[in-house]
N, C-alpha and C positions, 0 to 999 in steps of 0.2 A: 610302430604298432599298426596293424592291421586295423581295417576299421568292422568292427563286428557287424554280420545279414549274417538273415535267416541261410542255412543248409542248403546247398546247391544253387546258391546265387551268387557264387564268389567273393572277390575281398580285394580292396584297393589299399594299398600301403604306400609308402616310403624306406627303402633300404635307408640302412642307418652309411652317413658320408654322402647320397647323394640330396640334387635339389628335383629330381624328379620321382612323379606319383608312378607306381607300376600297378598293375591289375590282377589277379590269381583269376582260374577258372577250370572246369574240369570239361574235358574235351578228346573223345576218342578211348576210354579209359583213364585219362593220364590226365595230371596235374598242370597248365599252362600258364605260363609265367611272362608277361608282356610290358615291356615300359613304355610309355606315352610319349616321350620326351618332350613331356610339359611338365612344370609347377605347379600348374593348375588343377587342383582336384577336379571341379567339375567337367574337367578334358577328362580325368581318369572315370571319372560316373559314365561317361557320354559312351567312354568306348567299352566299357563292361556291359554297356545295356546294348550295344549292337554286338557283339560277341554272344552274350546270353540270348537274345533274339533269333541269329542266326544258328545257335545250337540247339534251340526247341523246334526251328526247322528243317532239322537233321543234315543241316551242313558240317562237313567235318574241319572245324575250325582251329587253324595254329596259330604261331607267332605272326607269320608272315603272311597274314591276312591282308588283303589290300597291296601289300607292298612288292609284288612282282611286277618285273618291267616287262613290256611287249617284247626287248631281242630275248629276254628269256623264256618266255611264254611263246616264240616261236622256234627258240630250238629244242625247246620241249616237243616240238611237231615234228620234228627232224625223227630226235633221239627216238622217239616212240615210232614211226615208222621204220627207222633204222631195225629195233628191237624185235618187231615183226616179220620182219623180212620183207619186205613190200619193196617192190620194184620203182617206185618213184619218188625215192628219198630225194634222188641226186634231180629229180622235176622242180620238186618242190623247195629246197636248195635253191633253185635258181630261183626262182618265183621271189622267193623272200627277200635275197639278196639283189635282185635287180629293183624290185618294184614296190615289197610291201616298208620292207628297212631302210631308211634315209642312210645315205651315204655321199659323202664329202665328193668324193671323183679324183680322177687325175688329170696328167696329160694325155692320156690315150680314153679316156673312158669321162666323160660328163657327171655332175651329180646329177644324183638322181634317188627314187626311192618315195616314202611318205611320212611316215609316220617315224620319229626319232626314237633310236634302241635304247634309251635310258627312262622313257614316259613309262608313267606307271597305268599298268592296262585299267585299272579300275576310275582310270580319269577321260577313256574315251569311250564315245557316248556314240547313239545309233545315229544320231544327223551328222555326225564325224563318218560315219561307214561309207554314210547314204553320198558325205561330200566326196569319198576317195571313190566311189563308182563314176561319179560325172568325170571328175579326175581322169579317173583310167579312159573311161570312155572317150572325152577330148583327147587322148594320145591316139585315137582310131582305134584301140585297142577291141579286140571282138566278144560279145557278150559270153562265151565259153570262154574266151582266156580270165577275163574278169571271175567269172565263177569259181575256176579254180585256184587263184590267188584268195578269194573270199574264204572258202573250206578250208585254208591254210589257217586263215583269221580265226574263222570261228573255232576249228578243233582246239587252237591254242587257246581259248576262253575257257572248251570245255574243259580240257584239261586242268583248268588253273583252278576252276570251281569243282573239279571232283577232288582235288589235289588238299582241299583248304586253304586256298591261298586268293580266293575272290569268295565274295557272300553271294555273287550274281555275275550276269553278263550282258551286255548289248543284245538287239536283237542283229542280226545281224541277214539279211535278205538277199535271196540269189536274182540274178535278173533271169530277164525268159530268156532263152536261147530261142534261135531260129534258123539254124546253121545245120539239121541236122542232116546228114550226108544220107542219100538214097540210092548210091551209087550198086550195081550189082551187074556179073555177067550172062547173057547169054551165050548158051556152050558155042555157037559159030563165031562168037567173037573170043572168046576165051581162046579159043582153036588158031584162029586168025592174030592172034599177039606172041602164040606161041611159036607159031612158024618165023617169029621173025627175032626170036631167041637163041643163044646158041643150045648142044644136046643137055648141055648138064648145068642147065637154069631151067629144063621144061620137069623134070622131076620130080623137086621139090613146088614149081608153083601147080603140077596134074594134086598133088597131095593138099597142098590149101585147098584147092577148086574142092577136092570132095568129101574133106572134115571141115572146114572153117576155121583150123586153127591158126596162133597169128604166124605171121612168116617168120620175123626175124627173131622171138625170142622162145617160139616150140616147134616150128617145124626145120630151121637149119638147125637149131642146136640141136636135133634128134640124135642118139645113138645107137647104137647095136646093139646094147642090153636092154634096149626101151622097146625091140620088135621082136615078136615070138611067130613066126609064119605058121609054125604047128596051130595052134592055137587061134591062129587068123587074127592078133589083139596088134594096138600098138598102147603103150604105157609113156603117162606121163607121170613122175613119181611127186610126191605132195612136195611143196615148196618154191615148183620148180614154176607154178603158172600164177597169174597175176592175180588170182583168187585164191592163190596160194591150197588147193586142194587141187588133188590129184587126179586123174580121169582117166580111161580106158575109151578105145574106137577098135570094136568090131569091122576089121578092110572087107571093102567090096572089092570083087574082081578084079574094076581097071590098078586100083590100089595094090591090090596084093600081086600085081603084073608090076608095076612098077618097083616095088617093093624088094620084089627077085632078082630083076634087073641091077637095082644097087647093092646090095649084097653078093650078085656074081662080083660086079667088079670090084669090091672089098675084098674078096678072096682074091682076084687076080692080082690085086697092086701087093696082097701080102706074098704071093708068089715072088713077085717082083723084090720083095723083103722094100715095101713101103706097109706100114701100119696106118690103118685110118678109121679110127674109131666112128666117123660118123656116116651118116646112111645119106646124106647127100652132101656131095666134097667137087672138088676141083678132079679133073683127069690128070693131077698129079698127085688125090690125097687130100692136098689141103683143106681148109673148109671154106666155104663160101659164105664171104660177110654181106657188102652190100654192092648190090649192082640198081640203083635206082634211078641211075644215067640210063645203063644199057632197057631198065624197064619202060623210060618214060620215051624213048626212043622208040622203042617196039611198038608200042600205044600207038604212036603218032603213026609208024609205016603202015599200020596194019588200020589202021581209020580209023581209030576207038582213041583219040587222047582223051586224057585226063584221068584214067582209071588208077586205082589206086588198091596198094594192096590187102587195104581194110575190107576191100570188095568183097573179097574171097568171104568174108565171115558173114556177109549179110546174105549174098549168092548161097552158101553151104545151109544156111535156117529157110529161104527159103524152096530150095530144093527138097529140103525134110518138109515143111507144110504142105509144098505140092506133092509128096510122097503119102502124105496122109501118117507120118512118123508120132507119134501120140508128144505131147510140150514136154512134161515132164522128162522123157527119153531121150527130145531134142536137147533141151538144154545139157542134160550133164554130156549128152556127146560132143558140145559146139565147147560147153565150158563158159555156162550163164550161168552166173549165182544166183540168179534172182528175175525172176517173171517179167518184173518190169522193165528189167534189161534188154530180155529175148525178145519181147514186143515192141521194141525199139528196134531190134534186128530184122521184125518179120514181116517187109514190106510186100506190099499187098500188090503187084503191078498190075498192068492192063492185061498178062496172059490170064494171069491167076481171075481175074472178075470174067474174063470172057468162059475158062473152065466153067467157074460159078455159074457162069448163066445157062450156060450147058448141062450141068449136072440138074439144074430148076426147070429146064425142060424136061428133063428126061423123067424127073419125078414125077413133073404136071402131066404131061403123058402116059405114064403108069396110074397116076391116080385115075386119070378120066378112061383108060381101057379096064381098070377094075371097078368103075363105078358102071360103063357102058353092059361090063358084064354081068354085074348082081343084078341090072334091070331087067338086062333080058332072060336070066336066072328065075327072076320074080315074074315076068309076063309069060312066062313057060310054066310055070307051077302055076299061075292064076289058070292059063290055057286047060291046063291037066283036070285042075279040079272041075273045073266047068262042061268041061268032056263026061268026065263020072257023070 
């Protein structure tokens, strides 16, 4: 028998055959049914008044409240980025399995990992987090890689608390980065790296230099249905970029030159009866994967190592800033979701302050030739009237 409360405070019983109290409660519409697996009544009071607690706080509470394990709570991280289409399933994948989930090792591979895949996530606490940063950290490990094994962590908490399956979560804190890259080119070195490229690698990196897009997974996968030269557009279709929206780039001249150029030769290798769907290929067709040897080599011949192809993207925002390209317009051309992004891209160098001070002159100098001039405007009219 049920133990009789008041209307919407639920009901602790015992099924008839066993030796454990279960709980009743209403939760999400629906009726919820949970055993204790205790004898003990007051175990079944204790956990009906944290169930009933956590439902007047608009948690959406089930069976399996408390009782998810962290390996599940992080492939809950997986599956949900899988579901989205988000490019860094197979990132974050490794992340989990190298470093955040303990794992036994082998002969070829060490244990390693942290936190064991059977713990139940509602038993790790914020000075547990705070231990697995020192952790990571004493492996050298660098305050951005740490970060992004943390957003692994934490998304899998939030998930498990929108889920009904925690009342709450750790807090869970990123470290400061200090890594952040400010690498970008100047077009004589841009120019100079190229020269020392073979013809059909300069193509594809003239097209990063003047959209920002990334190299390896929007501008070689480009196709021939993605370029309209009538139109002067090139298309990226929704899904296809890592913000998973889709964008359009207006080509400038050198662009729309280059642009002709590969598509002549797409007609010629079809002449040849070789088909090549994409707009920057091998001189056989093929497509072009990675050549990051042949790039870091070029770097070094040409004076400039170290550059990297992320360049292109900070170079492309701030070419648009020095063009005076209004934010709003930059971003959706470079493909920044978000403001705080783009200002992360739109480094500020020593051309750009020296412009600035240029353009501060040039205004301080117009102000004081139109202040020079209404006085002597004013000492002309005082002149005139004094004459009458």
């Amino acid at each position: 028998m049920a133990t009789p409360r008041a209307k919407g405070t639920g009901s602790i019983f015992k099924p008839k055959g066993s030796s454990f109290y279960w709980v009743a409660y209403m939760s999400g519409g629906k009726r919820r049914y949970e055993s204790t697996k205790s004898p003990v009544k007051q175990v079944a009071k204790e956990l009906l008044l944290e169930r009933l607690g956590a439902i007047q706080h608009g948690v959406a509470v089930t069976p399996r409240m408390g009782k998810i394990r962290i390996g599940d709570g992080l492939k809950a991280v997986v599956d949900n980025l899988r579901m989205n289409g988000r490019k860094s399933v197979d990132d974050a994948q490794r992340r989990i399995d190298k470093h955040l989930l303990y794992h036994p090792g082998n002969d070829d591979e060490p244990a390693g990992g942290y936190f064991l895949p059977d713990r139940r996530m509602n038993t790790i606490t914020t000075a547990e987090i705070e231990a697995y940063k020192v952790h990571r950290l004493d492996q050298h490990a660098e305050p951005a890689t740490v970060n992004r094994e943390l957003a692994a962590l934490r998304r899998a908490f939030r998930l498990a608390v929108r889920g009904g399956e925690l009342i709450a979560m750790p807090y869970v804190g990123l470290l400061q980065e200090h890594n952040v890259r400010t690498g970008f080119f100047e077009r004589e070195q841009f120019d100079a790296i190229l020269a020392k490229l073979p013809a059909e690698l300069q193509a594809p990196l003239k097209f990063a230099y003047g959209t920002g897009w990334r190299l390896r997974s929007e501008v070689l996968s480009l196709t021939v249905a993605q370029v309209d030269l009538q139109a002067g557009i090139v298309r990226l279709e929704p899904g296809t970029t890592k913000s998973g929206q889709g964008r359009t780039f207006y080509v400038t001249d050198e662009l729309r030159k280059v642009l002709r150029q590969q598509l002549d030769a797409i007609r010629a290798l079809k002449q040849q009866g070789t088909i090549c769907p994409y707009i920057f290929h091998r001189p056989d067709g093929s497509p072009i994967r990675d050549f990051r040897k042949l790039w870091r080599k070029a770097c070094t011949d040409a004076g400039h190592p170290g550059k990297l192809f992320h360049d292109f993207r900070r170079t492309a925002v701030r070419n648009l800033e020095r063009a005076g390209v209004p934010r709003s317009t930059a971003m959706a051309m470079v493909g920044h979701k978000t403001e705080s992004i783009y200002r992360r891209y739109a480094i500020v160098d020593e051309k750009m302050h020296q412009e600035a001070a240029a353009r501060l002159d040039a205004w301080a100098s117009a102000q004081k030739t139109k202040a020079e001039a209404e006085r002597k405007g004013q000492v002309n009219q005082f002149k005139k009237r004094q004459a009458r």
